[in-house]
The first five atom37 places (N, CA, C, CB, O) and aatype in JSON, in Angstrom:
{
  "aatype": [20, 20, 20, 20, 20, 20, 20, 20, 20, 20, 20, 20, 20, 20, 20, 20, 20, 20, 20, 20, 20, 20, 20, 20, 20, 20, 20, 20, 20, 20, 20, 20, 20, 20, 20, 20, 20, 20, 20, 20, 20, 20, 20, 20, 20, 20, 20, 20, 20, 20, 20, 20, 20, 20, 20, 20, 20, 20, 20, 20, 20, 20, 20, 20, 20, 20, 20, 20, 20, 20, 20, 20, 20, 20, 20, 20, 20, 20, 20, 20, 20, 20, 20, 20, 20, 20, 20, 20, 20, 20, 20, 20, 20, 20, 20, 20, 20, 20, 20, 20, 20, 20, 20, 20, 20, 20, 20, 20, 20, 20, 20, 20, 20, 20, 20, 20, 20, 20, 20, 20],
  "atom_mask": [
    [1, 1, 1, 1, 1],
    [1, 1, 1, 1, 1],
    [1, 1, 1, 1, 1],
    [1, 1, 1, 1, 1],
    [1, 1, 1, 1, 1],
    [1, 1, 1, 1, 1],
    [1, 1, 1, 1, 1],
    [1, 1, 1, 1, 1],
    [1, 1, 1, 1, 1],
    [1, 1, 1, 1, 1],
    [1, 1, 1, 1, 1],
    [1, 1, 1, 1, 1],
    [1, 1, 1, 1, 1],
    [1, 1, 1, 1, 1],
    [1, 1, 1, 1, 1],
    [1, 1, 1, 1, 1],
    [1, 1, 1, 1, 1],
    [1, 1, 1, 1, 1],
    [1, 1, 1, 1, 1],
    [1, 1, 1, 1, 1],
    [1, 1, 1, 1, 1],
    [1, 1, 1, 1, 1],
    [1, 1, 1, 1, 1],
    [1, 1, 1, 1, 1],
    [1, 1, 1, 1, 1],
    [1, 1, 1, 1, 1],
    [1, 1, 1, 1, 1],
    [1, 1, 1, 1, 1],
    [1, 1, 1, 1, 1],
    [1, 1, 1, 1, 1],
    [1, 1, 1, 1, 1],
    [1, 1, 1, 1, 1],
    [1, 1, 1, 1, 1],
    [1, 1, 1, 1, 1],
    [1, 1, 1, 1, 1],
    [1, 1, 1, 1, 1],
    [1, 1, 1, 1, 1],
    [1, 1, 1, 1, 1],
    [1, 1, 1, 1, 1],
    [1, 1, 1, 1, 1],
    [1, 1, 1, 1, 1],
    [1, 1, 1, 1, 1],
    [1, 1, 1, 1, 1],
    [1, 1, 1, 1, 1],
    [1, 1, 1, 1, 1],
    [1, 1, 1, 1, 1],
    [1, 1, 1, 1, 1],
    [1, 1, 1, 1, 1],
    [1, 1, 1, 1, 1],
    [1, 1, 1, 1, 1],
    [1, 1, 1, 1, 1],
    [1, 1, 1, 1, 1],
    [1, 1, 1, 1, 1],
    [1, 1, 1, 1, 1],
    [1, 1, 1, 1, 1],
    [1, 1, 1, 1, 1],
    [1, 1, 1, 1, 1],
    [1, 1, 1, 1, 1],
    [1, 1, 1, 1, 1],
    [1, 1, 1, 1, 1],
    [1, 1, 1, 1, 1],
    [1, 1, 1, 1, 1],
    [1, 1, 1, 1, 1],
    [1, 1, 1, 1, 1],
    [1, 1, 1, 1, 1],
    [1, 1, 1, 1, 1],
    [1, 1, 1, 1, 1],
    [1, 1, 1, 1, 1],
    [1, 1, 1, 1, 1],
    [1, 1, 1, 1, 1],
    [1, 1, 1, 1, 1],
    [1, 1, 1, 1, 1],
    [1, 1, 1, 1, 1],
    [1, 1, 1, 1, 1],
    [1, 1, 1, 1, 1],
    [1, 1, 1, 1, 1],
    [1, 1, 1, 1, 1],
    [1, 1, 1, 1, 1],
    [1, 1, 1, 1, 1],
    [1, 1, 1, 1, 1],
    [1, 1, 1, 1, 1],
    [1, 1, 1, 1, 1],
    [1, 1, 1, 1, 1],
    [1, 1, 1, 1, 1],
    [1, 1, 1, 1, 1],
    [1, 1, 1, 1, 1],
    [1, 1, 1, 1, 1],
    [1, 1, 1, 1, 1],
    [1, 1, 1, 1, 1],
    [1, 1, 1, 1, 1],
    [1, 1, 1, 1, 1],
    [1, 1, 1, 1, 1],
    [1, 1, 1, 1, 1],
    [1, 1, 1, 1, 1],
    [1, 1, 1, 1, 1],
    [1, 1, 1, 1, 1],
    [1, 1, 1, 1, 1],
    [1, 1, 1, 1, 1],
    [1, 1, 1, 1, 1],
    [1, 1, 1, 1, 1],
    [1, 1, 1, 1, 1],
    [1, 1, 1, 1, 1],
    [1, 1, 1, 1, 1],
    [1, 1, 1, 1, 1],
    [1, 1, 1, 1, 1],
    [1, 1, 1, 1, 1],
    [1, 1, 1, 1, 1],
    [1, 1, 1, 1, 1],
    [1, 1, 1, 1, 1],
    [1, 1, 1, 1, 1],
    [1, 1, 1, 1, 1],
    [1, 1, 1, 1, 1],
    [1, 1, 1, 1, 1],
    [1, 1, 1, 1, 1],
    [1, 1, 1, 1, 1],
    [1, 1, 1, 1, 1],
    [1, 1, 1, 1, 1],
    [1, 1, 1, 1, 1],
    [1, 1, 1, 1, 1],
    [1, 1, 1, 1, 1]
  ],
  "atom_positions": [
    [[27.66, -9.67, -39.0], [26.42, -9.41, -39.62], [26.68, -8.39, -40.72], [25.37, -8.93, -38.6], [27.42, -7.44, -40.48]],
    [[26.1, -8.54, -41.92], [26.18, -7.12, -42.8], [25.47, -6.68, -42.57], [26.19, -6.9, -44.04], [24.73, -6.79, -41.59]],
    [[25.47, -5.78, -43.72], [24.59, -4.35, -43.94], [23.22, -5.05, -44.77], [25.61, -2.92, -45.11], [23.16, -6.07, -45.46]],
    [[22.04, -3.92, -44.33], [20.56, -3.93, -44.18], [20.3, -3.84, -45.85], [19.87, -2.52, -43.12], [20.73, -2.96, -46.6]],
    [[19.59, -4.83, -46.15], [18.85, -5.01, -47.66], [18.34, -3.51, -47.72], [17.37, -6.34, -47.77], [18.48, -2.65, -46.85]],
    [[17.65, -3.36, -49.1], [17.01, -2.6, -49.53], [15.57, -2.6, -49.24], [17.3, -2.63, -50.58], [14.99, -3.66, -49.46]],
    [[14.92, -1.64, -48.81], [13.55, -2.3, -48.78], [12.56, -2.42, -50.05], [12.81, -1.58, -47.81], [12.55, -1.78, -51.09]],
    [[11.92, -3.26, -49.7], [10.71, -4.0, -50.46], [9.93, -3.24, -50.65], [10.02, -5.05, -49.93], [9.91, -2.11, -50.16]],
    [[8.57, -4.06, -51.95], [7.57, -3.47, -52.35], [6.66, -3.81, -51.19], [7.18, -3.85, -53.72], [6.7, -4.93, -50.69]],
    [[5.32, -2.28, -50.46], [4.38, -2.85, -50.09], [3.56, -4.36, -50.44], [3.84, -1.98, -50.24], [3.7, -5.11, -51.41]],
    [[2.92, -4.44, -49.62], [2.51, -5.55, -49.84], [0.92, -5.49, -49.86], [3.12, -6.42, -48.91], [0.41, -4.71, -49.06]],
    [[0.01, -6.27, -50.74], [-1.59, -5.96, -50.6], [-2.1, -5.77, -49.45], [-2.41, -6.92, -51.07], [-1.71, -6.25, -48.39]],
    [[-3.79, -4.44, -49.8], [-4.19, -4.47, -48.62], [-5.42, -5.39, -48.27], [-4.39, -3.22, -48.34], [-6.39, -5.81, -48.9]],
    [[-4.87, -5.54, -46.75], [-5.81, -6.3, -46.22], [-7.23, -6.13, -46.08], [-5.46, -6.47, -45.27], [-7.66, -5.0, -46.32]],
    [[-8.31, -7.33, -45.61], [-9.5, -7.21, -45.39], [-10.29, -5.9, -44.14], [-9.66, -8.62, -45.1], [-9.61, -5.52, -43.19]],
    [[-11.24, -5.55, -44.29], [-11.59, -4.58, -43.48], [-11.85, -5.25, -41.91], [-12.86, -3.88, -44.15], [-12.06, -6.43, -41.65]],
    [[-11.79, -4.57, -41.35], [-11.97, -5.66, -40.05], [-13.51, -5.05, -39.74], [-10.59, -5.48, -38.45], [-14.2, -4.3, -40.43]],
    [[-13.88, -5.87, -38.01], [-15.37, -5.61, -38.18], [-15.61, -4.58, -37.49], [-16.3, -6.63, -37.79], [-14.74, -4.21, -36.71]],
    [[-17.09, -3.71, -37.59], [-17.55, -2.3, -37.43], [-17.22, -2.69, -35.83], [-19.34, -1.76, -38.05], [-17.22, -3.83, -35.36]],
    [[-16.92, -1.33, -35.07], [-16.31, -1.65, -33.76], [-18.14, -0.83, -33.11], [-14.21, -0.64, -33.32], [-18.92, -0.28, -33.89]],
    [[-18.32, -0.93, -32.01], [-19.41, -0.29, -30.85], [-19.56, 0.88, -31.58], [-18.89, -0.01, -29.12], [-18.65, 1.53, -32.11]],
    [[-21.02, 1.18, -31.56], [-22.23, 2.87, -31.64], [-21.3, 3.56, -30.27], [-24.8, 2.52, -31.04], [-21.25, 3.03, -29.15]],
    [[-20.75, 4.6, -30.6], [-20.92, 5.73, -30.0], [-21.78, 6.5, -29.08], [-20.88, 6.17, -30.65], [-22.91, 6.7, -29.53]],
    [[-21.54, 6.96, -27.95], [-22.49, 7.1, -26.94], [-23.35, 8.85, -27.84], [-21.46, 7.25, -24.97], [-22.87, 9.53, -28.75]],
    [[-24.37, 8.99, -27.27], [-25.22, 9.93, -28.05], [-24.58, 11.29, -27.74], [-26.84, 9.85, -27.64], [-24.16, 11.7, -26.66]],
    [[-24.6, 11.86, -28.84], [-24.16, 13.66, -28.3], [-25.48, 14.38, -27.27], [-24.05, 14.97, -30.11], [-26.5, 13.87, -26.8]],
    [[-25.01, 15.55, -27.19], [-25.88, 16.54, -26.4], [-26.71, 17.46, -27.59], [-24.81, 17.61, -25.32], [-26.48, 17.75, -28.76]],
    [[-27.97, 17.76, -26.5], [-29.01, 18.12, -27.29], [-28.71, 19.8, -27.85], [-30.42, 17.88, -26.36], [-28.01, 20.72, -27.4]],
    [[-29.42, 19.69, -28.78], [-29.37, 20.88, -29.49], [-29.6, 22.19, -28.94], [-30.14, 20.76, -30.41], [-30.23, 22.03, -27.89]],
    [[-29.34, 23.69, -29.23], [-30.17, 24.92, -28.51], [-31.75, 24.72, -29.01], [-29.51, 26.63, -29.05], [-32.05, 24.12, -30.04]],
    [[-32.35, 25.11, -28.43], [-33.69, 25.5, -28.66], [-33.75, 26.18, -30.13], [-34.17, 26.5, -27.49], [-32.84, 26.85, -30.61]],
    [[-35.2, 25.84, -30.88], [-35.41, 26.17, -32.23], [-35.57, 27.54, -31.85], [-36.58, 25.45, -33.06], [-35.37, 27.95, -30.71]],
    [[-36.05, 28.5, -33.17], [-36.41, 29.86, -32.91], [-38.36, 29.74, -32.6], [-35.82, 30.92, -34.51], [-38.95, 28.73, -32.97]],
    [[-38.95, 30.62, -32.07], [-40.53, 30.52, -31.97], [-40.67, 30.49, -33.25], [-41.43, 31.66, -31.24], [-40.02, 30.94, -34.19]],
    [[-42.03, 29.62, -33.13], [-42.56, 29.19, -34.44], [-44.74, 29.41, -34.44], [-41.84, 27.14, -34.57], [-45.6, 29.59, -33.58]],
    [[-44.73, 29.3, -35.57], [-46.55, 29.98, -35.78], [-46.45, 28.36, -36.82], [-47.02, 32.37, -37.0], [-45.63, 27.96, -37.64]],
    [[-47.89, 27.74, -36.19], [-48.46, 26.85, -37.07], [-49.75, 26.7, -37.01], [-47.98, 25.75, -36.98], [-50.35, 27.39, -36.18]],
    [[-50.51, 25.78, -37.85], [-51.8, 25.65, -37.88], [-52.87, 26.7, -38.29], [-51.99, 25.3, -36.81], [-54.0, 26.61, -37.79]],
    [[-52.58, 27.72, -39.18], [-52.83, 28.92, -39.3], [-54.45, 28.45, -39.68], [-51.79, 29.8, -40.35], [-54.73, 27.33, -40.12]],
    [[-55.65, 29.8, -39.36], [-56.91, 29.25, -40.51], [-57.9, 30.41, -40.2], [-57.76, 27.42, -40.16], [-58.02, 30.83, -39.05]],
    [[-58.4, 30.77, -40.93], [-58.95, 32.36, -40.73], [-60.34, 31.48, -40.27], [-59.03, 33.74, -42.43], [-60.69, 30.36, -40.65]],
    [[-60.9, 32.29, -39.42], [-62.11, 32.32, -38.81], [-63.02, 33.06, -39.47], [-62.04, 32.73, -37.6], [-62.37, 33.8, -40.21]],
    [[-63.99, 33.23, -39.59], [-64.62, 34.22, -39.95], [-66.17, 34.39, -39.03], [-64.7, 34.02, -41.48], [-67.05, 33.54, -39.19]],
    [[-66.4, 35.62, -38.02], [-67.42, 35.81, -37.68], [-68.66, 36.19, -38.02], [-67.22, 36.17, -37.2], [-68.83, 36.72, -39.12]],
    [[-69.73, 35.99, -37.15], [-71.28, 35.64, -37.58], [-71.13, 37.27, -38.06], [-72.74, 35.02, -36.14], [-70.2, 37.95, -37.62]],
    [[-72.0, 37.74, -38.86], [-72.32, 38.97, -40.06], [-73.26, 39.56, -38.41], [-73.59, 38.4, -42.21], [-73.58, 38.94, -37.39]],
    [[-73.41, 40.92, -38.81], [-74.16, 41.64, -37.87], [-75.05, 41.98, -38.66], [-73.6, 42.71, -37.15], [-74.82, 42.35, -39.81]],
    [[-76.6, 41.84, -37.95], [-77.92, 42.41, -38.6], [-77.92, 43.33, -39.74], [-78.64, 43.12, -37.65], [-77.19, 44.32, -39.88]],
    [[-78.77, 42.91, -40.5], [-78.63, 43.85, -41.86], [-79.81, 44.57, -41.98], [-78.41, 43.06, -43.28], [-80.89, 44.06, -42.29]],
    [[-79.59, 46.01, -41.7], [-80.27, 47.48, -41.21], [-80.08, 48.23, -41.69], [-80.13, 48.05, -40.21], [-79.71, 48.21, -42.86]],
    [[-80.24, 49.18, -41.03], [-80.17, 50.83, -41.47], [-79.37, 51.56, -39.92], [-82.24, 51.65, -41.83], [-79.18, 52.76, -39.74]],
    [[-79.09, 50.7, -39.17], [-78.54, 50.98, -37.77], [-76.96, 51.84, -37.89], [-78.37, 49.35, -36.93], [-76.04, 51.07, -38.16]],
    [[-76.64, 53.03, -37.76], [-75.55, 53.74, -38.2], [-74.31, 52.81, -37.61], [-75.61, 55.35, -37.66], [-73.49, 52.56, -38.5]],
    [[-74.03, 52.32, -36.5], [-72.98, 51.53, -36.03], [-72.59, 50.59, -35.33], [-72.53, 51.92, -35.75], [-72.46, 50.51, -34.11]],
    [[-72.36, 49.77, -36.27], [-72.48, 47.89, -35.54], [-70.81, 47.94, -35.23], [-73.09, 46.06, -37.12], [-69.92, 48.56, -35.82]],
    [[-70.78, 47.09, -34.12], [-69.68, 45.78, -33.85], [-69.85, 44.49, -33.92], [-69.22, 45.72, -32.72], [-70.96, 44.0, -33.72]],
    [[-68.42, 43.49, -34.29], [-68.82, 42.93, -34.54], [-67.4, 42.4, -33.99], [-69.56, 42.97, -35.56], [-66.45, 43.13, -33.72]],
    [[-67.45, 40.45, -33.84], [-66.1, 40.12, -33.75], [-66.26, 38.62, -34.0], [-65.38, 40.55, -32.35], [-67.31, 37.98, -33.96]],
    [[-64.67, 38.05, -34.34], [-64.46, 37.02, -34.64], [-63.37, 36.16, -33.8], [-64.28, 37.2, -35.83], [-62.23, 36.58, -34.01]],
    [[-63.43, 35.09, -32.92], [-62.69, 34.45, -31.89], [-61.73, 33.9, -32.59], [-63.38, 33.51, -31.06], [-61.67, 34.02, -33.82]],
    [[-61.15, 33.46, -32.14], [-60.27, 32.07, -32.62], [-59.97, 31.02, -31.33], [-58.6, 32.6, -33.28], [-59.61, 31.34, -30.2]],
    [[-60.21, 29.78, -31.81], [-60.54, 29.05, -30.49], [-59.39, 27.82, -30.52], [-62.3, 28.44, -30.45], [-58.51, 27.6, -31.35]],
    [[-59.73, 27.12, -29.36], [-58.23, 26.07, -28.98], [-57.38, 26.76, -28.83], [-57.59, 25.05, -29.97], [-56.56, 26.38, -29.66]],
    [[-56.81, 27.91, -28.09], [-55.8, 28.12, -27.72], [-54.84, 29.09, -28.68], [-55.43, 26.96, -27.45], [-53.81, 29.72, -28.44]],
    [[-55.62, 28.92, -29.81], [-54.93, 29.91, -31.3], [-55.04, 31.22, -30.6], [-56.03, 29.96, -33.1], [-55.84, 31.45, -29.7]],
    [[-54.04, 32.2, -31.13], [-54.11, 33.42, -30.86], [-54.31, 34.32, -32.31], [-52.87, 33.71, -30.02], [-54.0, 33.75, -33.35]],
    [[-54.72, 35.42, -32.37], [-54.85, 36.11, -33.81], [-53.49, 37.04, -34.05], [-56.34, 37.16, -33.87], [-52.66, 37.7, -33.42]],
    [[-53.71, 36.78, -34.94], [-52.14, 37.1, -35.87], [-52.97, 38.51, -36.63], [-51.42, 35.37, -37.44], [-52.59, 39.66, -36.41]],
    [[-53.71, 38.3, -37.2], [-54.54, 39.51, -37.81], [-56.04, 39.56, -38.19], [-53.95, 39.84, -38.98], [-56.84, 38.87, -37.57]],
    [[-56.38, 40.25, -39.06], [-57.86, 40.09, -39.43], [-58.15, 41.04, -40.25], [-58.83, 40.13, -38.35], [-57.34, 41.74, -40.86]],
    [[-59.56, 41.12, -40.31], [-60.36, 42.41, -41.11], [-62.07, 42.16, -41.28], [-59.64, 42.57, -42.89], [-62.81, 41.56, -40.51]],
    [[-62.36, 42.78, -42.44], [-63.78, 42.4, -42.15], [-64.17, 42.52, -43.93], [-64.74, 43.67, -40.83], [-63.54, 42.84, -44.93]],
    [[-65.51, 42.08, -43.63], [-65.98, 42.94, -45.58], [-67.83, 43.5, -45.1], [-66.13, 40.89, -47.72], [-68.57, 42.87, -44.36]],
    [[-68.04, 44.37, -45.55], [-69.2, 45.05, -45.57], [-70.06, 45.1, -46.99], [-68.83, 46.36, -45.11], [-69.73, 45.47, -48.12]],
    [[-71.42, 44.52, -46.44], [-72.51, 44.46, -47.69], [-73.47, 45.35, -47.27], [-73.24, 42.98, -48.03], [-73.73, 45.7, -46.12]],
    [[-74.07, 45.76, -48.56], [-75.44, 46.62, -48.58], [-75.43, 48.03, -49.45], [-75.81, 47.02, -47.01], [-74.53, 48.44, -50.18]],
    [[-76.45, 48.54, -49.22], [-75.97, 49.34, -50.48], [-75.84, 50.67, -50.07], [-76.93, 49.28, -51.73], [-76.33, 51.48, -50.86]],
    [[-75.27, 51.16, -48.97], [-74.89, 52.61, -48.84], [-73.78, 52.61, -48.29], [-75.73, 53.46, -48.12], [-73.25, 51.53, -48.01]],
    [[-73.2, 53.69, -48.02], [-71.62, 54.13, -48.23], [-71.5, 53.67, -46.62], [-71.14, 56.12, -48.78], [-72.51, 53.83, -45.93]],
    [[-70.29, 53.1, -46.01], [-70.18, 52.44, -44.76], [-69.03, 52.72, -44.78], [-70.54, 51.08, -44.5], [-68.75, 52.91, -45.97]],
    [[-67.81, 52.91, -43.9], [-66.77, 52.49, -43.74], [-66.09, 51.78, -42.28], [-66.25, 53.45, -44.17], [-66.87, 51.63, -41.34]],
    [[-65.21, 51.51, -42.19], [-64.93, 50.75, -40.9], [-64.04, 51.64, -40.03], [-64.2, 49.3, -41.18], [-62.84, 51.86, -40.21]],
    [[-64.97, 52.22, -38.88], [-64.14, 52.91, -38.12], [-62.63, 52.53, -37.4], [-64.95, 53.19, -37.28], [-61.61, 53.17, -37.15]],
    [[-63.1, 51.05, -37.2], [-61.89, 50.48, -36.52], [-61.89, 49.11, -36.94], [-61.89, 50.6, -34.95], [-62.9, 48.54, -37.34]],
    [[-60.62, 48.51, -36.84], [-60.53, 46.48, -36.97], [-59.18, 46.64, -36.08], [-60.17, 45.39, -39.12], [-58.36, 47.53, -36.26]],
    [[-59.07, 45.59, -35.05], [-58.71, 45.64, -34.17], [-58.28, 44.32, -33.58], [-59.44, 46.29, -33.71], [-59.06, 43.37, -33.7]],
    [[-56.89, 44.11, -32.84], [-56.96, 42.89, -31.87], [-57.65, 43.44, -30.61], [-55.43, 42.23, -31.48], [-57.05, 44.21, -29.86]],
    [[-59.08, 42.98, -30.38], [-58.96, 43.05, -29.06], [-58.85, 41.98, -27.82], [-59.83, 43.68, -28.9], [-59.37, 42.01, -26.71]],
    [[-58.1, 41.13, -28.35], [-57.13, 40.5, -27.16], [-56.57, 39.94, -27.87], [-57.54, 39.66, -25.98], [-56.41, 40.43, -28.99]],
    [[-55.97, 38.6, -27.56], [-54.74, 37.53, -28.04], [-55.24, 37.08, -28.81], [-54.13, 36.47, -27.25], [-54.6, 36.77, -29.81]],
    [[-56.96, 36.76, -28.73], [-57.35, 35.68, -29.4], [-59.31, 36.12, -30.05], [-57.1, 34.2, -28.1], [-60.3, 35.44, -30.28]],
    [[-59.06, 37.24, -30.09], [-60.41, 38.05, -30.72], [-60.05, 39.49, -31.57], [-61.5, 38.54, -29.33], [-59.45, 40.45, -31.09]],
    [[-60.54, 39.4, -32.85], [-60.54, 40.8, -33.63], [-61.69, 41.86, -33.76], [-60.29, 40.5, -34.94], [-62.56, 41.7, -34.62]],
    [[-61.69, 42.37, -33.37], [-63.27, 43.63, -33.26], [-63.15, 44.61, -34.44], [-63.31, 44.9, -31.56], [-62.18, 45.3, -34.76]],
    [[-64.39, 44.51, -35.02], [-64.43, 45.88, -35.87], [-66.07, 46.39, -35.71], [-63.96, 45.56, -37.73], [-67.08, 45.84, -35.29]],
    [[-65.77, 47.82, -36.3], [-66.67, 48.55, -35.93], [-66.8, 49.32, -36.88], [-66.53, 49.07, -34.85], [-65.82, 49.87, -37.38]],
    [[-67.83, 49.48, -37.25], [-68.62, 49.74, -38.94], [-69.52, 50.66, -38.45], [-69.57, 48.29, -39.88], [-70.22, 50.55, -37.45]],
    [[-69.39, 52.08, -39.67], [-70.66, 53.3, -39.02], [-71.21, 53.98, -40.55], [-69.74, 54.96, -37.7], [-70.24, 53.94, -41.31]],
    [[-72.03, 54.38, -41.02], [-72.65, 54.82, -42.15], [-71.72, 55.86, -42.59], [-74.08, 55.27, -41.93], [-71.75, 56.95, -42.03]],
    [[-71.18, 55.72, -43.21], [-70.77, 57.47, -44.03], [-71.18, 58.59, -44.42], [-70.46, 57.57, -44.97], [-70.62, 59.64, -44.75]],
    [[-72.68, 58.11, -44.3], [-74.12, 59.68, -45.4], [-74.77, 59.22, -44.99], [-74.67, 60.05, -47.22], [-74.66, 58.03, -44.68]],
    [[-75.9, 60.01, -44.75], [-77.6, 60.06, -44.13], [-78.52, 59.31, -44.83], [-78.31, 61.51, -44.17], [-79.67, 59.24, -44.39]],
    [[-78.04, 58.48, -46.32], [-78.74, 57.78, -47.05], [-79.62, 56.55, -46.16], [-77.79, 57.31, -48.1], [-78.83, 55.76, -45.65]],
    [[-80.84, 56.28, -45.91], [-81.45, 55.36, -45.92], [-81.18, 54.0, -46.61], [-82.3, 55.82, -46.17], [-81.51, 53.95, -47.79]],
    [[-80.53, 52.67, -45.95], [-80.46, 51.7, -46.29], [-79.84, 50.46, -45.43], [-80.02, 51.99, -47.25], [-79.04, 50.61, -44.51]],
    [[-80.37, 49.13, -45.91], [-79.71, 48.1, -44.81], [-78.63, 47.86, -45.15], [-80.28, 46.84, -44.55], [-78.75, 47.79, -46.38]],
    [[-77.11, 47.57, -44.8], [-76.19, 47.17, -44.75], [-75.6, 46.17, -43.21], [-75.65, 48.29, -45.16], [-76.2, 46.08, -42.14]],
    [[-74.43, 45.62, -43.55], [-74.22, 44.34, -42.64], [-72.56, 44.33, -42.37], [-74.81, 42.78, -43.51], [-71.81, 44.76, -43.24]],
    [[-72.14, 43.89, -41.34], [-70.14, 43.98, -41.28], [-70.13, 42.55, -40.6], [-69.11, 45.6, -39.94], [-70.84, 42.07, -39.72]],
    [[-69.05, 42.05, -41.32], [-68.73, 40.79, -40.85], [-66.99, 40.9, -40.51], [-69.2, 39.58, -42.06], [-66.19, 41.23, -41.39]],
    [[-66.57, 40.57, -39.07], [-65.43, 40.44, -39.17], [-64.76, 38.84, -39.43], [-65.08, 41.08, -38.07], [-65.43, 37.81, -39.56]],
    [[-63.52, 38.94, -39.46], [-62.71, 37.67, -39.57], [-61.3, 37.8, -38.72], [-62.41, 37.37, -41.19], [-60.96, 38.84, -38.15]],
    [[-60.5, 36.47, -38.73], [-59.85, 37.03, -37.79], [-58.82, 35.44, -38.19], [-60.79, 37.5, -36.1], [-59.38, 34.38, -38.47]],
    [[-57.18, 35.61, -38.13], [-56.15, 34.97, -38.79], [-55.74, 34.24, -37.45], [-55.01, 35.97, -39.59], [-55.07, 34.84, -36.62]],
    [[-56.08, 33.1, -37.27], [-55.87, 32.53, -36.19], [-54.76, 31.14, -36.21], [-57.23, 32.24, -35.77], [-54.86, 30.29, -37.1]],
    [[-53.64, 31.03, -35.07], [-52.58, 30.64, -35.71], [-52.24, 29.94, -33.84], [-51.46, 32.09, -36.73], [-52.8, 30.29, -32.8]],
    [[-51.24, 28.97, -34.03], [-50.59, 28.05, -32.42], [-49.49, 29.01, -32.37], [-49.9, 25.98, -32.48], [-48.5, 29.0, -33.12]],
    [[-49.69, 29.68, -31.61], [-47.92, 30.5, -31.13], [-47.38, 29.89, -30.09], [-47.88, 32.22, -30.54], [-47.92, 29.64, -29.01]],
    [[-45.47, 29.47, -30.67], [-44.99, 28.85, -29.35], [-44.27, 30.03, -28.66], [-43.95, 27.5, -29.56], [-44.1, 31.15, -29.14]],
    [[-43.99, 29.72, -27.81], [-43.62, 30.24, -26.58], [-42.03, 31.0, -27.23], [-43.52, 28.84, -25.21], [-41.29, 31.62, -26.46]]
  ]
}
């Protein structure tokens, strides 16, 4: 027997063959981070419009929303300020409005309140 030729040029490539079986499914992901959706400010019923030195007042948020924040706005025409605005619970904001000066006049406090789905 002799000695071994030289080798040759490749030769063309062939056709693709066919897509083989889907892969069985991976494992599930970690848990997302907590998330806030559905956000929508509420706004509560206005308190009587008087001369009464100090109203409360509050605004819910309902279905299960909890409040994220709030505040209020005050009409009428003497000096008022808001003693307090407040969560008072998960899912209600309280404020509390008192005259500033002895002036005679009706004024009114309306709270509101930022109501939002908190997950877990």
């Amino acid at each position: 027997m002799g000695l071994a030729g030289l080798q040759g040029d490749p030769g063309p490539q062939g056709p693709a063959g066919p897509q083989g079986p889907a892969g069985a499914d991976g494992a599930d992901g970690a848990d997302g981070a907590d998330g806030v959706s559905g956000w929508e400010l509420v706004v509560g019923a206005a308190s009587v419009s008087d001369s009464t030195s100090s109203k409360t007042v509050v605004a819910d948020c309902a279905g299960g929303k909890k409040a994220l924040g709030g505040g209020y706005t005050i009409s009428g025409s003497v000096e008022v300020v808001a003693q307090s605005s407040y969560p008072s619970d998960d899912d209600t904001w309280t404020v509390v409005a008192v005259e500033n000066d002895n002036e005679p006049g009706d004024w009114s406090v309306t709270a509101y309140v930022i109501c939002a789905t908190v997950l877990p």
